[in-house]
Backbone as a chain_set.jsonl record, in Angstrom:
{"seq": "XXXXXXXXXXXXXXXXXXXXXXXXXXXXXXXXXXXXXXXXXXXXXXXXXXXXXXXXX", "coords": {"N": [[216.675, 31.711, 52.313], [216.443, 30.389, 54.715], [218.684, 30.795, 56.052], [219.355, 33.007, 56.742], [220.161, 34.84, 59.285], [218.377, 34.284, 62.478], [216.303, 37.023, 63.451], [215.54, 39.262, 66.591], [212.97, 40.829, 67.772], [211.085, 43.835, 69.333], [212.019, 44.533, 72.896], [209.5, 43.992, 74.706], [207.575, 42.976, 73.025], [208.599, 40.626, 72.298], [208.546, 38.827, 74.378], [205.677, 39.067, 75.252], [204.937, 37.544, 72.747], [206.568, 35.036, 73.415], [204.988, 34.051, 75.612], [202.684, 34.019, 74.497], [203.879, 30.867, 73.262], [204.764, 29.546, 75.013], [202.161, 29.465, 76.719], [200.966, 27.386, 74.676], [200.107, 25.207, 72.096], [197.454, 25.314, 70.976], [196.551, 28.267, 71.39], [198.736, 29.352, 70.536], [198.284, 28.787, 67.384], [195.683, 30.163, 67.642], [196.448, 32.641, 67.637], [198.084, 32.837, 65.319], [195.946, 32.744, 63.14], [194.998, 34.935, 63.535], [196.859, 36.639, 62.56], [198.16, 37.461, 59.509], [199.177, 35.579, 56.719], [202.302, 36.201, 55.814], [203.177, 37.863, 58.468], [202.716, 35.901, 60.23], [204.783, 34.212, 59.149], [206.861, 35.769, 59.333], [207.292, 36.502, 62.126], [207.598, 33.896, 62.806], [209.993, 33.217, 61.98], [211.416, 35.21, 63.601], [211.057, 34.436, 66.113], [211.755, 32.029, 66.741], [210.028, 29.929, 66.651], [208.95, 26.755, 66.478], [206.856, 24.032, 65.674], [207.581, 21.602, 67.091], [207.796, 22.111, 69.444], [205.361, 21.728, 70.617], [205.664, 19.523, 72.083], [206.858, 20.248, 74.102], [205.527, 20.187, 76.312]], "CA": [[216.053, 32.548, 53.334], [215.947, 29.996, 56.02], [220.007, 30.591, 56.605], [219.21, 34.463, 57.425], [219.911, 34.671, 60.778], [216.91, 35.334, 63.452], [216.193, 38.383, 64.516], [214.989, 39.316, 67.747], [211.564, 41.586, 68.221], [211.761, 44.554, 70.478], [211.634, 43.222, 74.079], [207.847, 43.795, 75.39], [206.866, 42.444, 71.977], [209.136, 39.587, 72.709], [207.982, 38.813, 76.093], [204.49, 38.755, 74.626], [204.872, 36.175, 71.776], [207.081, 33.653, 73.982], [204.142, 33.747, 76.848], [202.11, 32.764, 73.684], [204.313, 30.232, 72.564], [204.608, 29.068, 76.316], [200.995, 28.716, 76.643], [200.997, 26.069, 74.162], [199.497, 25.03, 70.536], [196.043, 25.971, 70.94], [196.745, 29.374, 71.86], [199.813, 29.572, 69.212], [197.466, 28.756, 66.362], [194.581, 31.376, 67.36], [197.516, 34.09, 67.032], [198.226, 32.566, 63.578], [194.441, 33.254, 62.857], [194.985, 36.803, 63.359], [197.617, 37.304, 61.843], [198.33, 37.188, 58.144], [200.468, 34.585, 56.15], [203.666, 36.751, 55.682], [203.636, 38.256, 59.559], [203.36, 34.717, 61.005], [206.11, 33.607, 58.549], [207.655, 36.615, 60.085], [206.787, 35.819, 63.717], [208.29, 32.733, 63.192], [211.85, 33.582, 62.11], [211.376, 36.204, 64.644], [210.935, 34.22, 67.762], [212.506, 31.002, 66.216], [209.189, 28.911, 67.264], [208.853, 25.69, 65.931], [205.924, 22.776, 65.768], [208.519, 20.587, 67.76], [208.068, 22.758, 70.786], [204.548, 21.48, 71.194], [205.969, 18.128, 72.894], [208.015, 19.711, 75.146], [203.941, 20.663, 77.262]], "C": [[216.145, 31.906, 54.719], [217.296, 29.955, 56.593], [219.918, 32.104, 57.315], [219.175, 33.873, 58.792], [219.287, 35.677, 61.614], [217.328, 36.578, 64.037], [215.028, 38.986, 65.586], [213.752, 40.543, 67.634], [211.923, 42.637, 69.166], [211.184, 44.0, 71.682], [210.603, 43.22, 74.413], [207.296, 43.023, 74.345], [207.325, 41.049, 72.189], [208.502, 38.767, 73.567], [206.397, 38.448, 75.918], [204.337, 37.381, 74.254], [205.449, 34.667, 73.037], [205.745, 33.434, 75.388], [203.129, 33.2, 75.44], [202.629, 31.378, 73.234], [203.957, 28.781, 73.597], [203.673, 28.615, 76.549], [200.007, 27.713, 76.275], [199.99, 26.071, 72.622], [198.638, 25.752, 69.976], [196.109, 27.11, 70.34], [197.516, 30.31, 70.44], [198.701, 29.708, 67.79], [195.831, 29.941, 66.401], [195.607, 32.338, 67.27], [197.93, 33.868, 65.531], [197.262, 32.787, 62.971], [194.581, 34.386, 62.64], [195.475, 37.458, 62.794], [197.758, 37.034, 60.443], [199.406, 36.347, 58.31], [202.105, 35.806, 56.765], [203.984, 37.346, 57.294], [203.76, 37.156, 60.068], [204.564, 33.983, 60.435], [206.91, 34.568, 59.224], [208.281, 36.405, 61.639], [207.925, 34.597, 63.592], [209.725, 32.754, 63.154], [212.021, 34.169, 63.204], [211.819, 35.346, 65.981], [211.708, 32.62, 68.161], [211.36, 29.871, 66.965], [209.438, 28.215, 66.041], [207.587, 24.45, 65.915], [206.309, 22.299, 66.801], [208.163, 21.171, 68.716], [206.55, 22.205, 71.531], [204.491, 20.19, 71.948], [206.169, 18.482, 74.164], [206.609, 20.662, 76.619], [204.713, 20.395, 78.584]], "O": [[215.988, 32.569, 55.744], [217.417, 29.223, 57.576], [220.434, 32.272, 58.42], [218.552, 32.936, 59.293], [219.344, 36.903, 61.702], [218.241, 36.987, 64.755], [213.832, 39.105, 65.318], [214.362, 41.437, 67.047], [212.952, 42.495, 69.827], [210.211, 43.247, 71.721], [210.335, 42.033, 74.6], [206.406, 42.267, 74.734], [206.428, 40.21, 72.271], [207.817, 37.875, 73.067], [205.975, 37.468, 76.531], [203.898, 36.416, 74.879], [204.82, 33.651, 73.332], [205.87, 32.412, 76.064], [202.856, 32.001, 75.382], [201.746, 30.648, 72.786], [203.389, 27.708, 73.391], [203.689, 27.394, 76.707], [198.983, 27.276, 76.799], [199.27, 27.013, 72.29], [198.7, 26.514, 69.011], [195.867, 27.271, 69.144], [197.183, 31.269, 69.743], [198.441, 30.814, 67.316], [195.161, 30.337, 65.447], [195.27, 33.075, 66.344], [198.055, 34.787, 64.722], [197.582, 33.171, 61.845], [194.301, 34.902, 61.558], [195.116, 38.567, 62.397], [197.24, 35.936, 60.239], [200.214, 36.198, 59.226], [202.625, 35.974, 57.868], [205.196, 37.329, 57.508], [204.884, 36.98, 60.54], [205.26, 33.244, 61.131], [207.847, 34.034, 59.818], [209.424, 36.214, 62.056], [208.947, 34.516, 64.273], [210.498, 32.406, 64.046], [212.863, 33.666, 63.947], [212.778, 35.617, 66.705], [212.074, 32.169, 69.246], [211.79, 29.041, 67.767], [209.894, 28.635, 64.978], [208.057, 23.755, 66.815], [205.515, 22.422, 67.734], [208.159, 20.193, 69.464], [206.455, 22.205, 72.758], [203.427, 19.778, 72.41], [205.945, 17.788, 75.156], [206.886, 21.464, 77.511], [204.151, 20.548, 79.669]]}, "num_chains": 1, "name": "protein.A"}
């Protein structure tokens, strides 16, 4: 599954998530709250976030 290649969100939805992603950990993890397991596993292929990204503050 993890060779499927990402697929993109439609763009306002897009545009959304990466201003969460942007905003940093915190932020990231109360949207993982909200959302269920399988949509943030979703989310994540989706937008291709990563842990790693919380260095690059």
């Amino acid at each position: 599954m993890a060779d499927r290649p990402r697929r993109r969100l439609a763009p306002g939805a897009r545009v959304d998530l990466e201003q969460l992603v942007e905003a940093g950990t915190a932020r990231t993890r109360a949207a993982a709250r909200r959302m269920s397991a399988t949509r943030f596993r979703m989310w994540v292929l989706a937008t291709g976030w990563t842990p790693t990204q919380r260095s690059s503050r």
